[in-house]
ZAKEZA-817123 format. One line per field, with one value per residue (C-alpha): residue number from 1; residue in three letters; x, y, z. Coordinates in steps of 0.1 Angstrom, whole numbers, plus 5000, padded with zeros to 4 digits. Layout:
BEGIN
lumba	c(NUM; ...)
fifi	c(ALA; ...)
c1	c(X; ...)
c2	c(Y; ...)
c3	c(Z; ...)
! end
This chain:
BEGIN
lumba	c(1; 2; 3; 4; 5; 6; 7; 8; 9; 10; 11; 12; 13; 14; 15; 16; 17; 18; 19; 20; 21; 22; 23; 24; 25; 26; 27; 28; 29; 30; 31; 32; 33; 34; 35; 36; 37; 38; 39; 40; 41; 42; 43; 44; 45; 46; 47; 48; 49; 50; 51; 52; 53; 54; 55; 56; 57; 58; 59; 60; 61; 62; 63; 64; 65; 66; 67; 68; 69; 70; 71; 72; 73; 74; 75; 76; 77; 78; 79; 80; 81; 82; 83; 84; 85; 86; 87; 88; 89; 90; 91; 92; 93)
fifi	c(UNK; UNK; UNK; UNK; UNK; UNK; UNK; UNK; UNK; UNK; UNK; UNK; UNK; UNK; UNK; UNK; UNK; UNK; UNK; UNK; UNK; UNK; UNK; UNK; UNK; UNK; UNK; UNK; UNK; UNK; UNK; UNK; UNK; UNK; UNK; UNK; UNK; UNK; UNK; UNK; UNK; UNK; UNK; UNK; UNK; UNK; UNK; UNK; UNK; UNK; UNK; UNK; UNK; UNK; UNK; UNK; UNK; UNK; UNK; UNK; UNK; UNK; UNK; UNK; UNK; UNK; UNK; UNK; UNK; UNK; UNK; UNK; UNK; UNK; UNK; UNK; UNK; UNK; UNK; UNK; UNK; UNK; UNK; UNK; UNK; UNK; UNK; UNK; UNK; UNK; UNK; UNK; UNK)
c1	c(1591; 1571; 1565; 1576; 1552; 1578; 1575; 1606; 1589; 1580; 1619; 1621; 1638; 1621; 1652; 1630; 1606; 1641; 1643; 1631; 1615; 1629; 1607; 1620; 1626; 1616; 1636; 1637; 1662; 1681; 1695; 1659; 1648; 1674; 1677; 1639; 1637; 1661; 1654; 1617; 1630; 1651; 1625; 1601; 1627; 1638; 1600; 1598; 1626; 1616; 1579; 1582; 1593; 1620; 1649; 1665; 1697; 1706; 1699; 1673; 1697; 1710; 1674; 1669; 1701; 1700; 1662; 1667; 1697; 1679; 1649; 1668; 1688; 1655; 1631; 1663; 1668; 1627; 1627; 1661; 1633; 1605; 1630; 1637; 1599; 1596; 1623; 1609; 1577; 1598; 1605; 1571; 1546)
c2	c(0855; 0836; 0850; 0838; 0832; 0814; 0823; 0819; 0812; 0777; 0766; 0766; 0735; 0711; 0722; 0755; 0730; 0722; 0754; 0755; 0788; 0812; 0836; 0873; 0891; 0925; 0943; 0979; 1003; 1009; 1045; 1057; 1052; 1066; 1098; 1105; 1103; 1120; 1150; 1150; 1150; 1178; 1202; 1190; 1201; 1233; 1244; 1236; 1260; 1284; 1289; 1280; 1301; 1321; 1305; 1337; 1325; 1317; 1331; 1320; 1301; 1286; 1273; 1260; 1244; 1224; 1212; 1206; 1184; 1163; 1158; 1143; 1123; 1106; 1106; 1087; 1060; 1055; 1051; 1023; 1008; 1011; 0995; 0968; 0959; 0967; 0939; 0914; 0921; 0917; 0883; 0868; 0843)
c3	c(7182; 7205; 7239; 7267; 7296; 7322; 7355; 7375; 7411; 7391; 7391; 7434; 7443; 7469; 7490; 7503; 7521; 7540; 7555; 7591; 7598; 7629; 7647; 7644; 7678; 7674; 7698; 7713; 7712; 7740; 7725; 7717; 7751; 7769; 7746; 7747; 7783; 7787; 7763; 7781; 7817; 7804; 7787; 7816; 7846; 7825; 7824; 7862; 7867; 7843; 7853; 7892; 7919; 7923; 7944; 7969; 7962; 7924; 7895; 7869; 7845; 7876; 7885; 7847; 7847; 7882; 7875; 7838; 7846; 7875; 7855; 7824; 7852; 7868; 7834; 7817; 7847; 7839; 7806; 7813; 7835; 7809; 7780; 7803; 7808; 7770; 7765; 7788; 7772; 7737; 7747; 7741; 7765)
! end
């Protein structure tokens, strides 16, 4: 039997030199940025309120809970700000 050497890249059609090529967008994740800042400000705020002072007037949990809260509140509105300069930047000169 004889072999067959063919190589089917060789039968392309001249109809591939037709096609106009489209730059791909790579674009951030909107999710993934909120979530991760969020999870940081969290663990950041919690260790604030674990490790800082005592407040006279609420408990610990209290403390960990109030500061863990704010900082996933204000470390998530950064990271929205970061992803927006990210998809500016995503945009291209």
């Amino acid at each position: 039997m004889p072999r067959d050497d063919h190589d089917p890249r060789d039968d392309r059609d001249d109809r591939d030199d037709d096609l106009d090529l489209v730059p791909v967008r790579r674009r951030p994740d909107l999710v993934r940025f909120l979530v991760t800042g969020a999870v940081i400000g969290g663990v950041l705020g919690g260790l604030v309120g674990f490790l800082g002072p005592d407040a006279p007037s609420s408990s610990l949990l209290q403390e960990i809970i109030l500061l863990a809260s704010t900082g996933a509140i204000i470390v998530g509105l950064l990271a929205a700000v970061l992803y927006l300069l990210v998809d500016r930047r995503s945009l291209g000169s």
